[in-house]
Backbone as CSV, one residue per row, in Angstrom:
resi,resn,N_x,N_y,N_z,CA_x,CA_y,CA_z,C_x,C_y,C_z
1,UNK,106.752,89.765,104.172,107.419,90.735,105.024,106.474,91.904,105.314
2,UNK,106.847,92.371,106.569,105.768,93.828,107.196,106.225,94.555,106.097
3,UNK,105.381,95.753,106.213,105.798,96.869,105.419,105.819,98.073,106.824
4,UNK,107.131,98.456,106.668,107.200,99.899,107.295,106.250,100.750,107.099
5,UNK,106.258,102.052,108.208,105.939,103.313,107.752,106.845,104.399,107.587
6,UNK,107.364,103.791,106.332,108.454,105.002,105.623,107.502,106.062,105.112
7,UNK,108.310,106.964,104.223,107.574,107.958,103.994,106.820,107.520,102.531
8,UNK,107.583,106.500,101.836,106.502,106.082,100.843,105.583,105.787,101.169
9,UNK,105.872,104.663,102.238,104.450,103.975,102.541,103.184,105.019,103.153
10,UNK,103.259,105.647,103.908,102.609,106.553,104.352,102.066,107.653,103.410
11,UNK,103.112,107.577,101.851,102.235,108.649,100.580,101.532,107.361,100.315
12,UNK,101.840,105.790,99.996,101.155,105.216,99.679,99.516,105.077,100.257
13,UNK,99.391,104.709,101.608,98.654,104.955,102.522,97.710,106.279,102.019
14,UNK,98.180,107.176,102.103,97.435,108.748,101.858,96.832,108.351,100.242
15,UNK,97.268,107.999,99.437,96.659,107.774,97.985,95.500,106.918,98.122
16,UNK,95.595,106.013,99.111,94.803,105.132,98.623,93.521,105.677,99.439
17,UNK,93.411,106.566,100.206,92.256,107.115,101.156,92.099,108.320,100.177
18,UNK,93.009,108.809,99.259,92.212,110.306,98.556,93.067,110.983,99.548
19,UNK,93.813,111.485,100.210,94.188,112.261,100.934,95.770,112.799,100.699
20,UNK,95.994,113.929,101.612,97.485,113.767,101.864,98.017,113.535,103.663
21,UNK,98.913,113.434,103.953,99.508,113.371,105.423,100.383,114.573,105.594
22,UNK,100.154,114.657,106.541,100.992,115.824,107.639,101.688,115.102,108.407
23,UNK,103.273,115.017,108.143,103.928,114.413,109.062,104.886,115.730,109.700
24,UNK,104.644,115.323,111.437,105.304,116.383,112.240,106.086,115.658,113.092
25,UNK,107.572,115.408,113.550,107.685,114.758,114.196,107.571,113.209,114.000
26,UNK,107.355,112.548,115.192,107.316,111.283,114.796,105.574,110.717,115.097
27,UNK,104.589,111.657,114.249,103.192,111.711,113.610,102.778,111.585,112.556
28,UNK,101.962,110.870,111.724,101.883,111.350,110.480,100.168,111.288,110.675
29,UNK,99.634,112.377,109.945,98.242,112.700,109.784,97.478,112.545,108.706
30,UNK,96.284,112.136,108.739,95.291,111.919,107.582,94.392,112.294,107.626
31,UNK,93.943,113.580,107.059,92.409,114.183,107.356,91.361,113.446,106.399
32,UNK,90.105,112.888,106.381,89.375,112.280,105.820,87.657,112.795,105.755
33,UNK,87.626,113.581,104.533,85.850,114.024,104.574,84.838,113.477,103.668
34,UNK,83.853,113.328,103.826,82.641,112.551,103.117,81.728,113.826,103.042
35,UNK,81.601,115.121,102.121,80.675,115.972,101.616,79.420,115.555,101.600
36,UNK,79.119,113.960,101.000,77.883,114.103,101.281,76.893,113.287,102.628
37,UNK,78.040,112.784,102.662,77.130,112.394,104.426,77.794,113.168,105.490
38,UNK,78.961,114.165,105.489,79.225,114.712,106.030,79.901,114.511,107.180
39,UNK,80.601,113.685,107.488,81.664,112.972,108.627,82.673,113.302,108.190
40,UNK,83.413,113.109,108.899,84.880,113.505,109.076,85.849,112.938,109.871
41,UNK,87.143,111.864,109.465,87.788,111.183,110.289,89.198,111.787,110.674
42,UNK,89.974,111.946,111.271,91.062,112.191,111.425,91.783,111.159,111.831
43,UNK,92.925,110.588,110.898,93.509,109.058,111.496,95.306,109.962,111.813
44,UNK,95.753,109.394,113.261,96.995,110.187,113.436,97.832,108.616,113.587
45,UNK,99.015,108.462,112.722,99.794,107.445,113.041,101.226,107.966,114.183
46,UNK,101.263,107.282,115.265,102.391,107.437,116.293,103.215,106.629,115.792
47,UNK,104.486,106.646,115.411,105.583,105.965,114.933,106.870,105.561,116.359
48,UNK,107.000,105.134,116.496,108.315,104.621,117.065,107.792,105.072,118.762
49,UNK,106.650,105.110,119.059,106.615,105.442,120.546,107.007,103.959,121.547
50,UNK,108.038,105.028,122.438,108.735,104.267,123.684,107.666,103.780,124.459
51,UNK,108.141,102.207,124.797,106.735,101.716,126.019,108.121,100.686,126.503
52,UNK,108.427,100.560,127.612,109.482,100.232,128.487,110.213,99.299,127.418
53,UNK,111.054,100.242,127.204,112.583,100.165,125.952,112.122,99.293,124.943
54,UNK,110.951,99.706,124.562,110.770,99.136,122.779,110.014,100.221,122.148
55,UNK,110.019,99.732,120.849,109.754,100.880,120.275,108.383,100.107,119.854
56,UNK,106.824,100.868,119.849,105.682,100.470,119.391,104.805,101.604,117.745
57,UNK,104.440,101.063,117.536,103.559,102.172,116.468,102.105,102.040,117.113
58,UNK,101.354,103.690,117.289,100.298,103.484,117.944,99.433,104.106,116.418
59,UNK,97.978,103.659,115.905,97.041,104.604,115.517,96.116,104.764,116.024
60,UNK,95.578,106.027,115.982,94.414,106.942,116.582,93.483,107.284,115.490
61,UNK,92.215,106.832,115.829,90.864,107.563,114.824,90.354,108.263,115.498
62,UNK,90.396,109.567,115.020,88.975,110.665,115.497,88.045,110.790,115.113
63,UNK,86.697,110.650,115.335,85.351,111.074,114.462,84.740,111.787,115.284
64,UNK,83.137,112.092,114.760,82.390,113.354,115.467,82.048,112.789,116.781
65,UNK,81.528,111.480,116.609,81.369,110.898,118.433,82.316,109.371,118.835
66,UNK,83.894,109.250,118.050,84.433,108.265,118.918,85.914,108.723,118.535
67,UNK,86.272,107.704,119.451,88.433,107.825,119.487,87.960,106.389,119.644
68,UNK,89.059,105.819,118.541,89.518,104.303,118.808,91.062,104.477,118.589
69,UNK,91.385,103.550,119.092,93.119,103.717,119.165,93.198,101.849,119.104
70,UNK,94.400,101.894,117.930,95.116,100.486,117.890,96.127,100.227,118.342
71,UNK,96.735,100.149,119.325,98.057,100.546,120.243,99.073,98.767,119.505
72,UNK,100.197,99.077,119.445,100.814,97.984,119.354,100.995,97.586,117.402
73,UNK,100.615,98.545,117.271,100.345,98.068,115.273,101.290,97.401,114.447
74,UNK,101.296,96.433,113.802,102.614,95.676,113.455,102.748,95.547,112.069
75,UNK,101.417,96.528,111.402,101.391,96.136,110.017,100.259,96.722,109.556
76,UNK,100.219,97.357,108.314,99.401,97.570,107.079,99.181,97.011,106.394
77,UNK,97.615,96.689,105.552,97.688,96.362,103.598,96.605,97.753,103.269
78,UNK,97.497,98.344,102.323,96.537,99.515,101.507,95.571,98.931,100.466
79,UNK,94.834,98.804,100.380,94.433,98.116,99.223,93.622,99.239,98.066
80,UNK,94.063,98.997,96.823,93.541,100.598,96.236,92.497,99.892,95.752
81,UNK,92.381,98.973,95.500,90.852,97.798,94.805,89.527,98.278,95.877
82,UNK,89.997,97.958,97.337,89.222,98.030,98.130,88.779,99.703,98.692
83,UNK,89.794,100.642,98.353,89.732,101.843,98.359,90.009,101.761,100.240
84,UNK,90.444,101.261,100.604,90.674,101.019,102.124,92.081,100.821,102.991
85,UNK,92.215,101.174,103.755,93.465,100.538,104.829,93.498,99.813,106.002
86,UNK,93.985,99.074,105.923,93.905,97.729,106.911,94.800,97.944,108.252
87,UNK,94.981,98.679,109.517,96.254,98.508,110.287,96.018,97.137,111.114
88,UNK,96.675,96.643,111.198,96.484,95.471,112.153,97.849,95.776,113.149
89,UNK,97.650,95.013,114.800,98.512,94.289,114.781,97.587,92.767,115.529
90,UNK,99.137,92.267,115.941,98.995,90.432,116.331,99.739,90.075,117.479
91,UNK,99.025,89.638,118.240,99.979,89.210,119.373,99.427,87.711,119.706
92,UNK,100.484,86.569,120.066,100.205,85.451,120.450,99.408,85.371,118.774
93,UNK,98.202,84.203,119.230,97.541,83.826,117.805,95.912,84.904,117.884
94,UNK,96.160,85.991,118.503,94.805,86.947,118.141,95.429,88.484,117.140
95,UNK,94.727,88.585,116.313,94.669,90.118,115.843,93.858,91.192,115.521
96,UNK,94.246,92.393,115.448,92.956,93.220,115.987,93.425,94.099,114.619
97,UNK,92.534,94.549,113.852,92.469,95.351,113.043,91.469,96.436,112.667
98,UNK,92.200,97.642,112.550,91.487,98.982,112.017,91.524,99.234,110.831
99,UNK,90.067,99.438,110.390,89.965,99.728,108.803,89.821,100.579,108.609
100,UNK,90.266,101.797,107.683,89.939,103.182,107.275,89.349,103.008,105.779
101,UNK,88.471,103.585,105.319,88.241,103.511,104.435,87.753,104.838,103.426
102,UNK,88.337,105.188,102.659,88.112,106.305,101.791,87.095,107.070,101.762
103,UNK,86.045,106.592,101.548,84.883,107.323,102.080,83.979,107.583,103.607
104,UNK,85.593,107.382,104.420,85.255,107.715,105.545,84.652,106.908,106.699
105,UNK,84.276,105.487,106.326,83.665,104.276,107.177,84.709,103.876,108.182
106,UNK,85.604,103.282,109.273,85.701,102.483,110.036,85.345,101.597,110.531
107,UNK,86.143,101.025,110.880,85.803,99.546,111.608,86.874,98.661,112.128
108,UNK,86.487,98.682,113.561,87.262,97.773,114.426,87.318,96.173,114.592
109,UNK,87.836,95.460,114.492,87.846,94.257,115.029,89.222,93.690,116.317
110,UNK,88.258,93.223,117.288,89.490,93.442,118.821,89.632,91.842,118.615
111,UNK,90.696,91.868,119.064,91.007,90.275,119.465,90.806,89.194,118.945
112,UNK,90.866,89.036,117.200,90.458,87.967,116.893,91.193,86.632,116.633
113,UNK,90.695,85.772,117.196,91.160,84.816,117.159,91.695,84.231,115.743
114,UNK,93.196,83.606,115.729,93.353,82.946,114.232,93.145,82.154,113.869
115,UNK,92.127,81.483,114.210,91.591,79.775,113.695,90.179,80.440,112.675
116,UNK,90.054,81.677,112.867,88.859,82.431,112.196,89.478,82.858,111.004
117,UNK,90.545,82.998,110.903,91.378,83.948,110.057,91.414,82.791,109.223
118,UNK,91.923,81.606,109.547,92.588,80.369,108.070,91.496,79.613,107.910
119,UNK,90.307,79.849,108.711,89.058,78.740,108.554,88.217,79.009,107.228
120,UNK,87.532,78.405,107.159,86.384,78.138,105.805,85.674,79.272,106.765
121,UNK,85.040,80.817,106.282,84.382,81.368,107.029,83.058,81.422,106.383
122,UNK,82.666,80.565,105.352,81.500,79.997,104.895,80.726,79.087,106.459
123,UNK,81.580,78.799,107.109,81.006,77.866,108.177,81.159,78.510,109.463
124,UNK,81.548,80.143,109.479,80.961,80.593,110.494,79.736,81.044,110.304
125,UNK,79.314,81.323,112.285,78.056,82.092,112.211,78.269,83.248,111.220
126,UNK,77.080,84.300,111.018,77.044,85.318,110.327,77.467,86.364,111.288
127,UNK,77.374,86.536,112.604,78.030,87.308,113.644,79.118,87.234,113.478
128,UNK,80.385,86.418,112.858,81.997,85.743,112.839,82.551,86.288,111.765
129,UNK,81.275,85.926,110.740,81.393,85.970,109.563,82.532,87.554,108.693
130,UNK,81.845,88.267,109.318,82.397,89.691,108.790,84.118,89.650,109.377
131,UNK,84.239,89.422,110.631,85.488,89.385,111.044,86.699,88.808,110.081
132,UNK,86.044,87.644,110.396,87.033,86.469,109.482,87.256,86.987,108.236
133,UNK,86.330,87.576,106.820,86.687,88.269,106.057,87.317,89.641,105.746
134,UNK,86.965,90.298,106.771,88.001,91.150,107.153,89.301,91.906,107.257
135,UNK,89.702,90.333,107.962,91.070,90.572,108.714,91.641,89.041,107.909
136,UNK,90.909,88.747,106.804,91.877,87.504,106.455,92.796,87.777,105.527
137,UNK,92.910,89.099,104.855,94.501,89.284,104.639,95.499,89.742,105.096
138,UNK,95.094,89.988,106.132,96.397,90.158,107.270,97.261,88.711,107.658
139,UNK,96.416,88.052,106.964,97.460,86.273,107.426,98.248,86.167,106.561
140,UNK,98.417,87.200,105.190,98.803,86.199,103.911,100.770,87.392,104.608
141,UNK,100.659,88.148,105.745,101.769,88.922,106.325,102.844,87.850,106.803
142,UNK,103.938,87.804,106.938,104.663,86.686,107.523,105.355,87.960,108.901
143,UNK,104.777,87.679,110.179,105.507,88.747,111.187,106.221,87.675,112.237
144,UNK,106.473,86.645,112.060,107.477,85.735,112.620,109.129,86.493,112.539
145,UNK,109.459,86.556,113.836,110.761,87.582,113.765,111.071,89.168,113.685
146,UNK,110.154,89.694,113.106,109.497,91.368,113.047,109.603,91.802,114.092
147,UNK,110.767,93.140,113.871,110.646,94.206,114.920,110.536,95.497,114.081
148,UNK,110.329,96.661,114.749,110.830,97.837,114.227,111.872,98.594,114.334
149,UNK,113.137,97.743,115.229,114.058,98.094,115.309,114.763,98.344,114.383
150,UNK,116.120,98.904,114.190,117.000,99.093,112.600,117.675,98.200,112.768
């Protein structure tokens, strides 16, 4: 099952980056600094935004030179092992996931195909390679039927 963004999940979320959230509205915020390399991320989660009568979750990364935005998000894994957060979402059989990671790294992956996700990624190229490991626990999610409706 998805996991919401209740307000646990979202302290959960904030623990596992070192941080806290600022939730205003239907926002919740994550300021993120690295002292010694000196970057700085700002991740803003949009909760329940209207896109012709459904309700979507959007996230936004800020850094010193980019905005990436994951529009459509259908799901988290916090992982405190990995010190990281996973947003994904999935549409049809591709998924795209944003990684935040505690000490401030990102990383996008757009559109990936799911035959990458359940494959032996020992037998992709090394260009594939990173993807497929990646985003391959976002498969172990069951979002068959998942809305964010109540």
């Amino acid at each position: 099952m998805i996991q919401e963004f209740t307000k646990e999940n979202l302290d959960s979320i904030a623990e596992v980056l070192g941080t806290r959230h600022k939730t205003t509205g239907q926002i919740a915020r994550f300021e993120l600094s690295n002292e010694q390399t000196l970057s700085r991320l700002v991740i803003e989660i949009h909760l329940g935004l209207e896109l012709e009568s459904e309700k979507i979750n959007m996230v936004s990364v800020y850094s010193q030179g980019t905005f990436l935005q994951l529009q459509n998000c259908t799901g988290f894994i916090a992982s405190d092992i990995l010190h990281q957060v996973t947003f994904f979402g999935k549409a049809e059989n591709r998924t795209t996931g944003l990684i935040i990671e505690r000490e401030g790294g990102c990383s996008l992956y757009a559109n990936v195909d799911e035959s990458l996700l359940k494959g032996d990624f020992t037998k992709l190229p090394p260009e594939l390679m990173m993807c497929s490991v990646a985003l391959s626990l976002t498969e172990s999610i069951d979002t068959e039927g998942f809305t964010f409706d109540e």
